[in-house]
KEKEZA-795070 format. One record per residue (C-alpha): residue number from 1; y, x, z. Coordinates in steps of 0.001 Angstrom, whole numbers, plus 500000, padded with zeros to 6 digits. Layout:
N
pos	c2	c1	c3
NUM	Y	X	Z
...
end
This chain:
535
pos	c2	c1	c3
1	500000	500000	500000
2	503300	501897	499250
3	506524	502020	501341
4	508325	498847	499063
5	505123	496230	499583
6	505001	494106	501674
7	501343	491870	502856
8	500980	488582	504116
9	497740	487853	506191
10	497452	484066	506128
11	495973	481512	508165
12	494214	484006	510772
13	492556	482882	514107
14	493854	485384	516785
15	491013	485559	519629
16	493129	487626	521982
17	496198	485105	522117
18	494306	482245	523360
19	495750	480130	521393
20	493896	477740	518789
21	496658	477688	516096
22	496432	479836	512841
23	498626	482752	512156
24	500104	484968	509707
25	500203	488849	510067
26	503356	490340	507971
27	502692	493981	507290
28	505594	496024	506422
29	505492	499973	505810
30	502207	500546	507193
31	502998	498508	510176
32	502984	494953	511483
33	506472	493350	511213
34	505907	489789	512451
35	503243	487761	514009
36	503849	484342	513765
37	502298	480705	513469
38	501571	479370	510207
39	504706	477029	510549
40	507066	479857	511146
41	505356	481866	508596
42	508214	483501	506000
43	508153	482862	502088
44	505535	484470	500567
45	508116	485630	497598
46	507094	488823	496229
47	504854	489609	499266
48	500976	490076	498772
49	499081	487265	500435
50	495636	487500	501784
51	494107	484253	502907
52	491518	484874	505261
53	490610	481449	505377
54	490359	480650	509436
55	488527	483492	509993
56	489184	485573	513170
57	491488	489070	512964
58	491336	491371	515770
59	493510	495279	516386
60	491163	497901	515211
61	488896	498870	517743
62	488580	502194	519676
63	485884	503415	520943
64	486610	505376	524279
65	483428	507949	524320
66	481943	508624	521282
67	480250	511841	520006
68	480911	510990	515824
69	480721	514125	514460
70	477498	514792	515829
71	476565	511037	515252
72	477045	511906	511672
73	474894	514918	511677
74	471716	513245	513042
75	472342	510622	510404
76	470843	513432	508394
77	468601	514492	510213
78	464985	512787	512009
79	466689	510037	513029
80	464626	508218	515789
81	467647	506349	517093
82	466114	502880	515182
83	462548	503730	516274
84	460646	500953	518619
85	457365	502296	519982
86	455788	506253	520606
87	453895	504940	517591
88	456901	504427	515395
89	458678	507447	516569
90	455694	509981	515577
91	455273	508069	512468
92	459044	508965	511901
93	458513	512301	512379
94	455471	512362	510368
95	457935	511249	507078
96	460608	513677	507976
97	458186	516898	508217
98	456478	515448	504735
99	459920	515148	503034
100	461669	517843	504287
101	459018	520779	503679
102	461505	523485	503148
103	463133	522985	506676
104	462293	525843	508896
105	462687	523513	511768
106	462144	520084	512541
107	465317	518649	514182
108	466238	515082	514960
109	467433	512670	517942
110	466995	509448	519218
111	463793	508855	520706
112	463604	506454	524227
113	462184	508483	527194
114	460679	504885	528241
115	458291	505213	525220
116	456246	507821	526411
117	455144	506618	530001
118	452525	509498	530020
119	454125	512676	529025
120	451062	514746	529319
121	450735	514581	525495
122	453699	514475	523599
123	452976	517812	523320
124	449532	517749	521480
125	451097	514879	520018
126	454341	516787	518200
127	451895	519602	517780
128	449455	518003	515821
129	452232	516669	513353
130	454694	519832	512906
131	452505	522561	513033
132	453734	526094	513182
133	457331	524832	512244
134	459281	524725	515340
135	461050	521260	516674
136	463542	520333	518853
137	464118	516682	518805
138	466685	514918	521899
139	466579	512052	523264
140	468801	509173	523003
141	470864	510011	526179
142	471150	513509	524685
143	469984	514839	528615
144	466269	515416	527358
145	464208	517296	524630
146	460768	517194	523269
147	459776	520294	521386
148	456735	521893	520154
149	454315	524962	521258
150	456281	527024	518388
151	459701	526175	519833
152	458362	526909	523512
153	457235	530637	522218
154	459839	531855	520178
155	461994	530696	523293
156	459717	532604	525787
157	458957	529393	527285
158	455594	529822	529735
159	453909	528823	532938
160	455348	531697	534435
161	458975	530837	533743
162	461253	529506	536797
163	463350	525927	535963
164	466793	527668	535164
165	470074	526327	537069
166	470840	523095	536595
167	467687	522264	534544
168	464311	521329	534639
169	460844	522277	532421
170	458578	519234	532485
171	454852	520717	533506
172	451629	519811	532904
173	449182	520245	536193
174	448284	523952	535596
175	451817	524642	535097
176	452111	524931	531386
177	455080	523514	529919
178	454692	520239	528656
179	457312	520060	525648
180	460108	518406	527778
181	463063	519726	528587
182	465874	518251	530786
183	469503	519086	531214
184	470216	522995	531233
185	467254	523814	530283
186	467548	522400	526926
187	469835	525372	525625
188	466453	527444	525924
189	465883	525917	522657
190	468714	524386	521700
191	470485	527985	521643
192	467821	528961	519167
193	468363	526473	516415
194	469684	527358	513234
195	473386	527872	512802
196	475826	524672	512139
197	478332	525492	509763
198	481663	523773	509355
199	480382	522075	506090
200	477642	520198	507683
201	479714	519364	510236
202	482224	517831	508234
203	480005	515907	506687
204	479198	514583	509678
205	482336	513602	510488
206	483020	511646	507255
207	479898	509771	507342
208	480521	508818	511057
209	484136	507666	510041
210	482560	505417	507477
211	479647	503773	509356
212	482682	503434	512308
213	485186	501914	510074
214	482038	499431	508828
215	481894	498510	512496
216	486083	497583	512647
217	486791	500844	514671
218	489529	502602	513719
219	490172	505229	516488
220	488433	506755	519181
221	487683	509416	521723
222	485753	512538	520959
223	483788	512449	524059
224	483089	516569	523926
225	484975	519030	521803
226	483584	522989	522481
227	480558	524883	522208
228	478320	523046	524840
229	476068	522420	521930
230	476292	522810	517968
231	477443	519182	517209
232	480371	519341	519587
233	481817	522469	518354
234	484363	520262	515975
235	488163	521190	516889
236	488190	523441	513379
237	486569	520415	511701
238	488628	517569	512988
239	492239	519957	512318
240	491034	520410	508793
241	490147	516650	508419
242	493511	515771	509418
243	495607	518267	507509
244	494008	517262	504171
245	494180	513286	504444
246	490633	513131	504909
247	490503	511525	508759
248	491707	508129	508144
249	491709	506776	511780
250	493036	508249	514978
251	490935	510598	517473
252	491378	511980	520784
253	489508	514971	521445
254	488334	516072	525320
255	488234	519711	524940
256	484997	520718	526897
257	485072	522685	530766
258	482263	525084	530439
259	479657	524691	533678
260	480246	528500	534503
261	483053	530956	534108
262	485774	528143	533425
263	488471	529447	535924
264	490349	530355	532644
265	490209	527527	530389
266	493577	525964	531370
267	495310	528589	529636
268	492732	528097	526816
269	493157	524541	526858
270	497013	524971	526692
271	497047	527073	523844
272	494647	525084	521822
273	496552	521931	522437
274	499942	523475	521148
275	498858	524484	517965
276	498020	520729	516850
277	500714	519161	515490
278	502474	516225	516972
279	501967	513895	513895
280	498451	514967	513637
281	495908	512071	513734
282	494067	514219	515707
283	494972	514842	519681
284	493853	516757	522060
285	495056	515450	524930
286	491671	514874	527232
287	489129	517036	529432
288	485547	516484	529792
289	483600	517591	532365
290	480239	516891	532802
291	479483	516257	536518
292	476187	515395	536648
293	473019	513812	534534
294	471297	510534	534405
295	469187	508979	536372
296	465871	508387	533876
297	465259	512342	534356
298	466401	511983	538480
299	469368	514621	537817
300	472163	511522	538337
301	473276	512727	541928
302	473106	509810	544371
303	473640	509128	547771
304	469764	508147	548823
305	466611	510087	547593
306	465235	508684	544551
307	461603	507099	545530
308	459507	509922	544181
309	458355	513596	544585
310	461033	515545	542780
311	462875	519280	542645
312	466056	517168	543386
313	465445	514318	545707
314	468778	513415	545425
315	470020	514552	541823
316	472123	517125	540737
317	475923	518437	540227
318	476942	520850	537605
319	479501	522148	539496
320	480385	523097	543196
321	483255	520774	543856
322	485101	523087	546606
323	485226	525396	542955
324	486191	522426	540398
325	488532	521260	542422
326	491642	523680	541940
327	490583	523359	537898
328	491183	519640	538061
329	494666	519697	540073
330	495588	522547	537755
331	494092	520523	534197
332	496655	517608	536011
333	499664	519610	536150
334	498753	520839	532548
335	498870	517705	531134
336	495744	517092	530715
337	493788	513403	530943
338	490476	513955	532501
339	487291	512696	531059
340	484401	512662	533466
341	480967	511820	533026
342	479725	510789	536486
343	476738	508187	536437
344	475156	508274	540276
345	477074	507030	543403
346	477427	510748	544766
347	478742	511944	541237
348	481617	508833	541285
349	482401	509933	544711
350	482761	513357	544209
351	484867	512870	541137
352	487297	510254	542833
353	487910	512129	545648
354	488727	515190	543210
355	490868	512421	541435
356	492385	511738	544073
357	493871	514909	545132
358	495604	515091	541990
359	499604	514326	541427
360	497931	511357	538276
361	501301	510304	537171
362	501477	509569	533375
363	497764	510231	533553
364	494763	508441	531573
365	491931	509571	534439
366	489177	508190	533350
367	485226	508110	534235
368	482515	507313	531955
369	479317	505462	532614
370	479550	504580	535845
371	476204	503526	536244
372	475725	503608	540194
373	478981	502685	542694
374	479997	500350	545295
375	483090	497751	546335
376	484605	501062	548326
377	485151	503341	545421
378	485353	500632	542729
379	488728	499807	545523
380	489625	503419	545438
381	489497	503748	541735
382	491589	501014	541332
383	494295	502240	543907
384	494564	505662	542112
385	494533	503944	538555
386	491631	505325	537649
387	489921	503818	534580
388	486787	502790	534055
389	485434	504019	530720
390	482722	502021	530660
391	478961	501682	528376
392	478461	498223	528034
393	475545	498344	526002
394	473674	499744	529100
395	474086	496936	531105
396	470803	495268	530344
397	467149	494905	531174
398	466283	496804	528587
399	462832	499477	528962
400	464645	501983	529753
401	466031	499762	533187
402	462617	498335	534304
403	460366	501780	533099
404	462745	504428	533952
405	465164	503135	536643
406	463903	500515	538794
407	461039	501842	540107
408	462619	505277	541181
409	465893	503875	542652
410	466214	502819	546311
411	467377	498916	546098
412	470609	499781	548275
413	471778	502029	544712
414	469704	499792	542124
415	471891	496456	543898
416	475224	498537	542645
417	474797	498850	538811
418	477297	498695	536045
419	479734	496351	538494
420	481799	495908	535606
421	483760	492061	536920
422	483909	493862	540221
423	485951	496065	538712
424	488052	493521	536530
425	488938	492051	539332
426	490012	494785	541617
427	492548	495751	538811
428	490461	498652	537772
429	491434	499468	533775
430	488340	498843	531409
431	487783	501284	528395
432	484677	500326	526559
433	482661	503174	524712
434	479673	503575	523057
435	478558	506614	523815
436	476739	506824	520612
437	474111	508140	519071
438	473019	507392	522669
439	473313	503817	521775
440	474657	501523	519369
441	478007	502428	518095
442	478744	498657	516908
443	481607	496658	518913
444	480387	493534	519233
445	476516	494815	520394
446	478590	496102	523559
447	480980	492953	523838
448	477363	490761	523525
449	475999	493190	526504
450	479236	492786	528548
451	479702	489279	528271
452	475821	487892	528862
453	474421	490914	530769
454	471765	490368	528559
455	470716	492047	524449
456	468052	489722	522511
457	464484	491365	523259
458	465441	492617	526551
459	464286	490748	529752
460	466067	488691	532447
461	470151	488478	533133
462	471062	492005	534488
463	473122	490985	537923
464	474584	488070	535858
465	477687	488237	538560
466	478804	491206	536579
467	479737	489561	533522
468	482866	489644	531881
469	484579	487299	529999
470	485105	487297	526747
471	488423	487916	526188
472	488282	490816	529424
473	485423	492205	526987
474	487798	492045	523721
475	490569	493399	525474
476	488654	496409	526780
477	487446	497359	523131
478	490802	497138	522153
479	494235	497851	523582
480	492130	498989	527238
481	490069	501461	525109
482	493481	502503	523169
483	495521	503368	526206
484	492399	505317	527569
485	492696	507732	524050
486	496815	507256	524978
487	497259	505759	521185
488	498314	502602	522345
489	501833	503384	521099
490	500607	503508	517596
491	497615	501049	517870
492	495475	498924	519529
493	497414	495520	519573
494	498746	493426	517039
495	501877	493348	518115
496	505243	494337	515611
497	506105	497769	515439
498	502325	499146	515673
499	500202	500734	512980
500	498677	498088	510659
501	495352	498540	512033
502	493111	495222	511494
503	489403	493848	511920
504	489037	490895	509382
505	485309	489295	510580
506	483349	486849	508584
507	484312	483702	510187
508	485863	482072	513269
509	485087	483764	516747
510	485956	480376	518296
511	482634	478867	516142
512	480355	481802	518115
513	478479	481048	521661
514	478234	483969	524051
515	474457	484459	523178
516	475349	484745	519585
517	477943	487728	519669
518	475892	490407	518507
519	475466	488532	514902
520	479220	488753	514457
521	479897	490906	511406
522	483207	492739	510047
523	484288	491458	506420
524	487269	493914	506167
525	488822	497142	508292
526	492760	498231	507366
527	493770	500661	508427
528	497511	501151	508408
529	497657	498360	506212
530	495370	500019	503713
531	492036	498978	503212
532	489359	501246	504610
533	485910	498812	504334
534	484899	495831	502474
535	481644	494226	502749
end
């Protein structure tokens, strides 16, 4: 659209303003000029008009935690992210090593850790299908990975071999490794894969952009950006993608704070920021850190012993937090929003009480996942201004909740899960994120999850007390998830003055029930007036 047109979105249903009149959307210069009633709506003189015929238009989504660029990547890789069974997923595998027979390893992600209830032979079982070609295939939470005997020997892997520092080597009972590896002991492996080069990764990153922009999402949060593995080591990627045209939507990066020797990445991170531009569509304004790990693999640190024999009864921390401490206050006075990933009740505390401590002002603090808290710090969050950058996909009764969670959690924690209208309604700020390729990366799967607590094929209501409404649920994938990624100056709304960022779906959203919102399908993304996707 150049500078001198001007587009008229006609009769539009507009979810967010409650409302049950139709609207018109003026577009002006890449950016919305008017929003008005069809009554008040302006002659249509000269001005492009698109009817969208009643259905529903909604601000380009953001999605608060995403890893894209390395989303894109396993797109071309063994993808097991669609796979069902431990039948379907060595099946998978079985076509990938038969197509790909020049690869010199076998590489993929996506496979559900609830599959394989007996883990004593995934290794025979990957064995028997790669052969002497090594693989190193992740789970869907990215915290685990099954490998082969070749992988464990080229990375000196034995019996003999002590878990290393914040990781774990699944055993067999002699003491041989079994072909799992959780948390920091991943990188045994992972550290031996072949080189990513910026190519591949910009690949990545473009076909990421286009399944997101499919989905209506037109900005979002690079949840890591450093060299914690291969397919977050995209700040070169995302500058070029910006500087030629190529990045279409917004991004926020969270520049990654390494688990040791990180008392000098302020400076780092200060340096890197400045040499992005300010009218970049790329930021890097944010600051993971990675506080602990999940709670499938018992390394989410909580507050009472998990209810089985393990190295960690109560979980783990990546960091000392008398040590992280001064990095956070000083990441705060840089500037800097942080980004923490903190899923058991010990990790959230830990994190808010370095939160806390912090001066905050003008800050986007945020924590992601959330899986395990309570009314106390949901009320301290909320005091600080802490936001909740939530996974609303998770929040179901899925396999992964009744195999992997309930049995090993004491009630008092499992009672306290993904309290997301607790936190509504203590005034807590909701972000939502996907967190994919852990899990879906489409909007409305996450709004379905959020508002019925519930995903078709999963089992009962997930503490249905914890819903959200359906608007809270909109508003969090929208304008809550843009402020998180602080581009809700430019985006995020529809409101005049704001990029022309806009979701055209297939029909009314006032014509779907609650148990029908993961059918709801995009018929057109703009972005900045433009069009980006078309069905």
């Amino acid at each position: 659209m150049s500078k001198t047109e001007r587009t008229l979105f006609v009769d539009a249903e507009l979810p967010l303003t409650g409302a049950t009149d139709r609207w018109g959307i003026l577009v002006e210069d890449h950016h919305i000029s008017a929003v008005v009633p069809m009554a008040d709506v302006p002659s249509t003189l000269g001005v492009h008009v698109i009817d969208v015929a009643g259905a529903a238009v909604l601000p380009g989504m953001t999605d608060a935690h995403v890893h894209a660029v390395e989303s894109g990547v396993e797109l071309m890789r063994c993808d097991l992210s669609d796979t069902v069974s431990r039948d379907d997923a060595l099946a998978t595998i079985a076509r990938y090593v038969t197509d790909n027979p020049d690869a010199d390893w076998i590489v993929g992600r996506g496979w559900s850790l609830s599959h394989f209830r007996h883990t004593g032979t995934m290794l025979e079982s990957l064995d028997s299908i790669t052969g002497a070609r090594p693989a190193y295939l992740s789970n869907r939470d990215g915290h685990s990975a099954w490998v082969n005997s070749a992988a464990l020997r080229l990375a000196g892997i034995t019996a003999d071999m002590a878990d290393p520092p914040g990781g774990r080597i699944e055993r067999l009972p002699d003491g041989s490794p079994a072909g799992l590896l959780h948390e920091s002991a991943m990188q045994l492996v992972s550290d031996l894969l072949p080189q990513l080069d910026d190519r591949a990764r910009m690949a990545g990153l473009l076909a990421a952009q286009s399944r997101l922009l499919s989905l209506g999402v037109t900005g979002w949060q690079e949840a890591i950006v450093g060299d914690f593995v291969p397919t977050t080591d995209v700040l070169s990627v995302y500058r070029r993608a910006a500087d030629t045209g190529e990045l279409l939507t917004r991004v926020t990066g969270n520049l990654w704070v390494p688990r040791t020797e990180f008392s000098g990445c302020v400076e780092t991170f200060v340096g890197l920021r400045a040499e992005v531009p300010a009218t970049s569509r790329f930021q890097l304004t944010g600051a993971k850190i990675m506080y602990d790990g999940v709670c499938e693999t018992f390394t989410a640190a909580v507050s009472v012993p998990y209810r089985t024999g393990t190295e960690y009864p109560t979980g783990l921390t990546f960091f000392d937090k008398s040590e992280l401490q001064p990095i956070v206050i000083a990441l705060d006075r840089a500037g800097f929003d942080l980004h923490f990933h903190a899923i058991g009740d010990r990790a959230v505390a830990d994190t808010v009480e370095m939160l806390e401590a912090t001066d905050g002002t003008g800050r986007r603090h945020q924590i992601a996942h959330l899986q395990l808290t309570n009314p106390g710090l949901i009320q301290r969050m909320a005091a600080k201004g802490i936001i909740a950058n939530i996974q609303p996909f998770w929040a179901q009764n899925d396999d992964q909740m009744t195999d992997m969670a309930l049995p090993y959690l004491p009630a008092e924690l499992f009672e306290h899960q993904y309290e997301f209208a607790t936190m509504a309604h203590c005034g807590v700020q909701l972000a939502n994120g996907s967190d994919w390729p852990v899990s879906s990366p489409n909007p409305f799967d996450q709004i379905h999850v959020a508002v019925n607590r519930s995903y078709p094929g999963s089992g009962d209501t997930f503490f249905p007390a914890e819903r959200l409404t359906r608007r809270d649920a909109l508003v969090a994938g929208t304008a809550g998830s843009a402020y998180a990624s602080r581009q809700e100056s430019v985006r995020g709304s529809l409101s005049p003055g704001l990029e022309a960022d806009l979701v055209v779906l297939e029909r009314p959203l006032s014509n779907v029930a609650d148990d029908d919102l993961h059918t709801v399908r995009v018929a057109q993304t703009y972005v900045n007036g433009q069009l980006a996707f078309e069905r």
